[in-house]
C-alpha positions as protocol buffer text, in pm:
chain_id: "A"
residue {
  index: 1
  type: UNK
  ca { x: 1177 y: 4043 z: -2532 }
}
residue {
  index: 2
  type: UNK
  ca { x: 1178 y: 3678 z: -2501 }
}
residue {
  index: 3
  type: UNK
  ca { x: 853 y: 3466 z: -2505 }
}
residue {
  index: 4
  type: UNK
  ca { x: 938 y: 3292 z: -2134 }
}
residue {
  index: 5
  type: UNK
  ca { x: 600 y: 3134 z: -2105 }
}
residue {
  index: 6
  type: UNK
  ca { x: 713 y: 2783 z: -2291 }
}
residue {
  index: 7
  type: UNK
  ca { x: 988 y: 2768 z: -2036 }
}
residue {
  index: 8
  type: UNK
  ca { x: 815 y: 2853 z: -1749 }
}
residue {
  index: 9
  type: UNK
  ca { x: 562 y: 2564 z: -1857 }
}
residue {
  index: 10
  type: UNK
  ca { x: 795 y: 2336 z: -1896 }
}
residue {
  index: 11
  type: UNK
  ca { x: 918 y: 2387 z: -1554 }
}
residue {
  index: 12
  type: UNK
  ca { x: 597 y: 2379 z: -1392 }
}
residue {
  index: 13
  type: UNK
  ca { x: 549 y: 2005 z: -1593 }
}
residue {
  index: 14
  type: UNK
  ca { x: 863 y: 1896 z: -1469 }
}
residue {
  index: 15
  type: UNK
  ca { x: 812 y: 1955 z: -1052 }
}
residue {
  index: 16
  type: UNK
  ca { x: 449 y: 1834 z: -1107 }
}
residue {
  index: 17
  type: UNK
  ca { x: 589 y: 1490 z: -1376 }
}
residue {
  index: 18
  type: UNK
  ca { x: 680 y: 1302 z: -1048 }
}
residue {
  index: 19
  type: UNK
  ca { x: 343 y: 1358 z: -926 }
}
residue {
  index: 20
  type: UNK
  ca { x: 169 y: 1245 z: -1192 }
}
residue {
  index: 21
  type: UNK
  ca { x: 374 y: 934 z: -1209 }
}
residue {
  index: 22
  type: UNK
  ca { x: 320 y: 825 z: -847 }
}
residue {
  index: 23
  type: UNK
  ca { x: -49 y: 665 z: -960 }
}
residue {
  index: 24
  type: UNK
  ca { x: 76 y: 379 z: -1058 }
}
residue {
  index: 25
  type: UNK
  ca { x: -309 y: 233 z: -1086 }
}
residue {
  index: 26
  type: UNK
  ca { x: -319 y: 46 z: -790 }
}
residue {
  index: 27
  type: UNK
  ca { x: -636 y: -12 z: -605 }
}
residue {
  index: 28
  type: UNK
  ca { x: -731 y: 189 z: -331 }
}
residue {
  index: 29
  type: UNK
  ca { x: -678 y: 47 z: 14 }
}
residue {
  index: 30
  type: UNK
  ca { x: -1033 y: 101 z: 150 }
}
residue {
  index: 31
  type: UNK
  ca { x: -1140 y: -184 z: -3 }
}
residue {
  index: 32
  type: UNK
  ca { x: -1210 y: -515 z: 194 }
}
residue {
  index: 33
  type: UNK
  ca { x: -1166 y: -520 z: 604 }
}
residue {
  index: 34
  type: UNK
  ca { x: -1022 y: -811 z: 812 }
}
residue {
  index: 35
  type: UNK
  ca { x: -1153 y: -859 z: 1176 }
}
residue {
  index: 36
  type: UNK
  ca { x: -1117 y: -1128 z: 1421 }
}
residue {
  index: 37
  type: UNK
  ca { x: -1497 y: -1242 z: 1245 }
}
residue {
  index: 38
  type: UNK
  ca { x: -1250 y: -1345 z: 999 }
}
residue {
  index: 39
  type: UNK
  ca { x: -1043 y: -1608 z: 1246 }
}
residue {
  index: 40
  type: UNK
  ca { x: -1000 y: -1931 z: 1058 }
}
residue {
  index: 41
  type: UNK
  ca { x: -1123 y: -1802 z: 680 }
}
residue {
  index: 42
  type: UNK
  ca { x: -970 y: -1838 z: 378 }
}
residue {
  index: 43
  type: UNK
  ca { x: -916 y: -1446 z: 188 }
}
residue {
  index: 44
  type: UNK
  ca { x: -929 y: -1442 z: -186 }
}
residue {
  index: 45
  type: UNK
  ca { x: -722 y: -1178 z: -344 }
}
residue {
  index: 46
  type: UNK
  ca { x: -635 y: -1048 z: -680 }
}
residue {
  index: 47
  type: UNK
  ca { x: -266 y: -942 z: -753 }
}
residue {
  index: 48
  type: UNK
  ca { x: -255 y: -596 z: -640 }
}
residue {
  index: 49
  type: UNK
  ca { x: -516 y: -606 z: -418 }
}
residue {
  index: 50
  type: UNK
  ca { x: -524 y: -467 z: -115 }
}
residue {
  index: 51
  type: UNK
  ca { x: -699 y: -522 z: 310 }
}
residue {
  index: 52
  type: UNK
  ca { x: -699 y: -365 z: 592 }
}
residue {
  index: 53
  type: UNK
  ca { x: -619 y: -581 z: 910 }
}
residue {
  index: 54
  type: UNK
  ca { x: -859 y: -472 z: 1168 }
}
residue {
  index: 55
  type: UNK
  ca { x: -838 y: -662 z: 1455 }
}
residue {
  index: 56
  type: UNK
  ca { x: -889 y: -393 z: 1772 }
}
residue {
  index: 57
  type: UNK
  ca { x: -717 y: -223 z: 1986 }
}
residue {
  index: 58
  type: UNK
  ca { x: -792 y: -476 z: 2320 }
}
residue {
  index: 59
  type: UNK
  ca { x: -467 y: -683 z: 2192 }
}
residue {
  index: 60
  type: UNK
  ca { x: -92 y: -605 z: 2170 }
}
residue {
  index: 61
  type: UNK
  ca { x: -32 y: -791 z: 1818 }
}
residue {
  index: 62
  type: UNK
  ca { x: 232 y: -1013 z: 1680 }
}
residue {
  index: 63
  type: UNK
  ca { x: 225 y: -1041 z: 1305 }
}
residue {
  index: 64
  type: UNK
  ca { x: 379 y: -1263 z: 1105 }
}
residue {
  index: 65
  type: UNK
  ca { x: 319 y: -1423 z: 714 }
}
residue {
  index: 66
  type: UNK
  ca { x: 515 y: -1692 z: 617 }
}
residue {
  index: 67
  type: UNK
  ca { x: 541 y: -1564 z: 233 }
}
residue {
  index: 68
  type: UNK
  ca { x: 603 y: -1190 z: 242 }
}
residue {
  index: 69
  type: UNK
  ca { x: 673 y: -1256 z: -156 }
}
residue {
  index: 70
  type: UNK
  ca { x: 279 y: -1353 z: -208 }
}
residue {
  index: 71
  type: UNK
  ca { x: 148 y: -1078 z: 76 }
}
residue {
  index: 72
  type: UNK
  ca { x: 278 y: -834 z: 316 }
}
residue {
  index: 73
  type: UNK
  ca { x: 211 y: -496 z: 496 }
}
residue {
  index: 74
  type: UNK
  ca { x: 223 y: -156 z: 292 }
}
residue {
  index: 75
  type: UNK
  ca { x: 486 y: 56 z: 495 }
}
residue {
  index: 76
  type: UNK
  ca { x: 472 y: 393 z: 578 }
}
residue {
  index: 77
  type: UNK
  ca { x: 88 y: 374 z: 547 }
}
residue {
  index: 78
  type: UNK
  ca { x: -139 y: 571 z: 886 }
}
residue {
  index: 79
  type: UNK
  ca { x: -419 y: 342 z: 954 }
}
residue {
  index: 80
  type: UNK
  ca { x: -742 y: 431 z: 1183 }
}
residue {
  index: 81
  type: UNK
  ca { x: -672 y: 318 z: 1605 }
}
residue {
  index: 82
  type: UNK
  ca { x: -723 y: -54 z: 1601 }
}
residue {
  index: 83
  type: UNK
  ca { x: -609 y: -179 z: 1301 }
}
residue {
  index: 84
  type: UNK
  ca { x: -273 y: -339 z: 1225 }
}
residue {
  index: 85
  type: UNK
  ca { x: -164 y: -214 z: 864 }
}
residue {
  index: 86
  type: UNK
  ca { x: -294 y: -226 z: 489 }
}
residue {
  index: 87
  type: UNK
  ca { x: -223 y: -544 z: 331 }
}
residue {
  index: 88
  type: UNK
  ca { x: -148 y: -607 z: -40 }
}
residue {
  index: 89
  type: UNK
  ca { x: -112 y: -909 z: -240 }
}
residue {
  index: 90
  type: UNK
  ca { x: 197 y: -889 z: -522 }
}
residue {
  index: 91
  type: UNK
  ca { x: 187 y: -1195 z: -675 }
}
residue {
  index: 92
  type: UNK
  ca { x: -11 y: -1582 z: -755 }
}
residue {
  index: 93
  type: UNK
  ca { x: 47 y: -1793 z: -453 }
}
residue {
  index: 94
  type: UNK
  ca { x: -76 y: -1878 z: -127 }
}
residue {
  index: 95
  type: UNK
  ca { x: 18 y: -1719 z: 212 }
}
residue {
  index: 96
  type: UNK
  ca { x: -100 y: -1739 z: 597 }
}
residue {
  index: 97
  type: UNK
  ca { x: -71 y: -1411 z: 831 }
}
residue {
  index: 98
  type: UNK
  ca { x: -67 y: -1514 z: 1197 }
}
residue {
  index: 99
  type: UNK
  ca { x: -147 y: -1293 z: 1456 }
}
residue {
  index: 100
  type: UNK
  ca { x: -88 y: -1372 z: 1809 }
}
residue {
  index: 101
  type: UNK
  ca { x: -243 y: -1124 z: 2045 }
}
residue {
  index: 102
  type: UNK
  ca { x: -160 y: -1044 z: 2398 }
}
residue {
  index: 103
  type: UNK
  ca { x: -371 y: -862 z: 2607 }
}
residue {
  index: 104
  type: UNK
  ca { x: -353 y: -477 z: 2677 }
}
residue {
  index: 105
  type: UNK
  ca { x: -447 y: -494 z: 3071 }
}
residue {
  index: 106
  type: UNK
  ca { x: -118 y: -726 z: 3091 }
}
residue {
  index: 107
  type: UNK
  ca { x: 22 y: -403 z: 3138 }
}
residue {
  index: 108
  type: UNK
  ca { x: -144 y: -275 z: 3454 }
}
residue {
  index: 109
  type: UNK
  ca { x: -48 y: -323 z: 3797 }
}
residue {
  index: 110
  type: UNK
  ca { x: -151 y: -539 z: 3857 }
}
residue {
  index: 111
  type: UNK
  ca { x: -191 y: -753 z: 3501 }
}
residue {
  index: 112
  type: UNK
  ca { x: -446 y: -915 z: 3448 }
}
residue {
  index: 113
  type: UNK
  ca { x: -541 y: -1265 z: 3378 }
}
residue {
  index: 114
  type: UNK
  ca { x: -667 y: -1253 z: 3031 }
}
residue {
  index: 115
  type: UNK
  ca { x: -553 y: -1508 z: 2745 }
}
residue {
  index: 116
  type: UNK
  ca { x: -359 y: -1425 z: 2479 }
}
residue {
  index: 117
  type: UNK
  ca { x: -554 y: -1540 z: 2154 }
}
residue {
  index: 118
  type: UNK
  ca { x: -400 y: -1642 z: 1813 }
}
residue {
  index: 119
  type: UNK
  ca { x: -608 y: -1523 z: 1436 }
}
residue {
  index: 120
  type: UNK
  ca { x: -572 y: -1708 z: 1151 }
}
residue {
  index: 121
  type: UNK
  ca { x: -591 y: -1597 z: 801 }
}
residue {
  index: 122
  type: UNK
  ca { x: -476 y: -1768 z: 512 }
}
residue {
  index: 123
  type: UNK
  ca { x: -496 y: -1594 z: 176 }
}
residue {
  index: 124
  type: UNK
  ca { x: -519 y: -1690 z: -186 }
}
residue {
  index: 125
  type: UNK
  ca { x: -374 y: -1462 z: -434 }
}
residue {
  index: 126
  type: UNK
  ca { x: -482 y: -1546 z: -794 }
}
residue {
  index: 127
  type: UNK
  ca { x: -393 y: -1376 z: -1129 }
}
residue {
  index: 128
  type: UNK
  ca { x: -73 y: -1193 z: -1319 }
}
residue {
  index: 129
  type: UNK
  ca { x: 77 y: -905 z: -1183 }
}
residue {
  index: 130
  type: UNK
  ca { x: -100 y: -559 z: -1352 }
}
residue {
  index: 131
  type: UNK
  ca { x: 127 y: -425 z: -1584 }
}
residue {
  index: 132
  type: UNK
  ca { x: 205 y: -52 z: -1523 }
}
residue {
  index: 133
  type: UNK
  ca { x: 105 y: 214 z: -1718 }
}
residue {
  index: 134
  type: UNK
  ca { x: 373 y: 385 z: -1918 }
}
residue {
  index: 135
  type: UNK
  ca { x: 578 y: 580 z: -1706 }
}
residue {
  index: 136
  type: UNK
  ca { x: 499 y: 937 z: -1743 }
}
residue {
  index: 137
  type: UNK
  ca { x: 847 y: 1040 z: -1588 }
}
residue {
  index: 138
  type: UNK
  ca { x: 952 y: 1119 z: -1956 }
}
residue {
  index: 139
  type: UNK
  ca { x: 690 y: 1359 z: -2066 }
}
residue {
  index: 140
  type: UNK
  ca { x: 839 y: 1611 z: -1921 }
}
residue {
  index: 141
  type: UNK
  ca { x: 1166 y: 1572 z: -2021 }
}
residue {
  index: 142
  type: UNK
  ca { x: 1058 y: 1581 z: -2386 }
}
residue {
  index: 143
  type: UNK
  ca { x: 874 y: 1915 z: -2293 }
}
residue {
  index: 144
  type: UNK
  ca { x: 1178 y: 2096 z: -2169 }
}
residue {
  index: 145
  type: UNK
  ca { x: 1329 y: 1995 z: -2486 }
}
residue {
  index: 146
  type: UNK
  ca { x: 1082 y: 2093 z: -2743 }
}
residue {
  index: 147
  type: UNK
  ca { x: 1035 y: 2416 z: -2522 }
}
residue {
  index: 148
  type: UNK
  ca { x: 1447 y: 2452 z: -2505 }
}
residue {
  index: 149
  type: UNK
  ca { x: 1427 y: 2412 z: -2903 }
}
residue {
  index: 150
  type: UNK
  ca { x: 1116 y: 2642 z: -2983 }
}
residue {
  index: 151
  type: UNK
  ca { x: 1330 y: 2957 z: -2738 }
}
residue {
  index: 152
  type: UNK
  ca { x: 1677 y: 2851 z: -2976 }
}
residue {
  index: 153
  type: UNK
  ca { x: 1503 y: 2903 z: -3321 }
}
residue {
  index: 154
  type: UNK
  ca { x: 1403 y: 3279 z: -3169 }
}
């Protein structure tokens, strides 16, 4: 009877390799928080750093950043109610995220009155992009391999 068990690890490294490679050392996005306390400030960020834009839930919000190279929104990314998206800064530059809010009652019947506001942020990004780590997409590749030579000498 054949020893199966170096296969069957070799499979099991290869659906969990993926996995493994998907930390690609980034910081984690509950770092620093944004709120309209911030209107008008100047952010310092390190490359690969990440915010949160918190700005509330009162406003329907516009946002735009003029250089989406420097700083722009993680997609695909759930965020707690009232907050607009996780931020993160790829490379050295400097870049200003505009938000222009409307009002939420605007939508009732009848709408309200309320002004529409406009927050300010612009954000420094200083330092080299982090290199990766080596990518562990390989490892097991070369696993399946050995394991694929070790069951042909039997």
């Amino acid at each position: 009877m054949r020893n199966y068990g170096a296969i069957l690890l070799a499979a099991f490294l290869m659906l969990i390799g993926p996995a493994l490679a998907a930390d690609d050392g980034q910081p984690a996005p509950e770092g620093r928080t944004v709120t309209l306390d911030d209107n008008g400030k100047t952010l310092s960020l390190k490359v690969n750093e990440t915010f949160l834009l918190k700005l509330g839930e009162f406003y329907d919000w516009n946002i735009t950043i003029d250089d989406t190279a420097v700083v722009s929104r993680d997609v695909n990314v759930l965020v707690v109610r009232g907050a607009q998206g996780i931020y993160r800064a790829h490379k050295s530059g400097s870049a200003t995220l505009i938000a222009d809010g409307d009002p939420t009652c605007r939508k009732s019947v009848p709408p309200c009155a309320a002004p529409s506001i406009r927050f300010r942020l612009d954000i420094a990004v200083s330092g080299d992009a982090i290199p990766k780590a080596p990518a562990f997409e390989i490892i097991p590749a070369i696993i399946a391999l050995l394991a694929a030579v070790r069951v042909r000498r039997k």
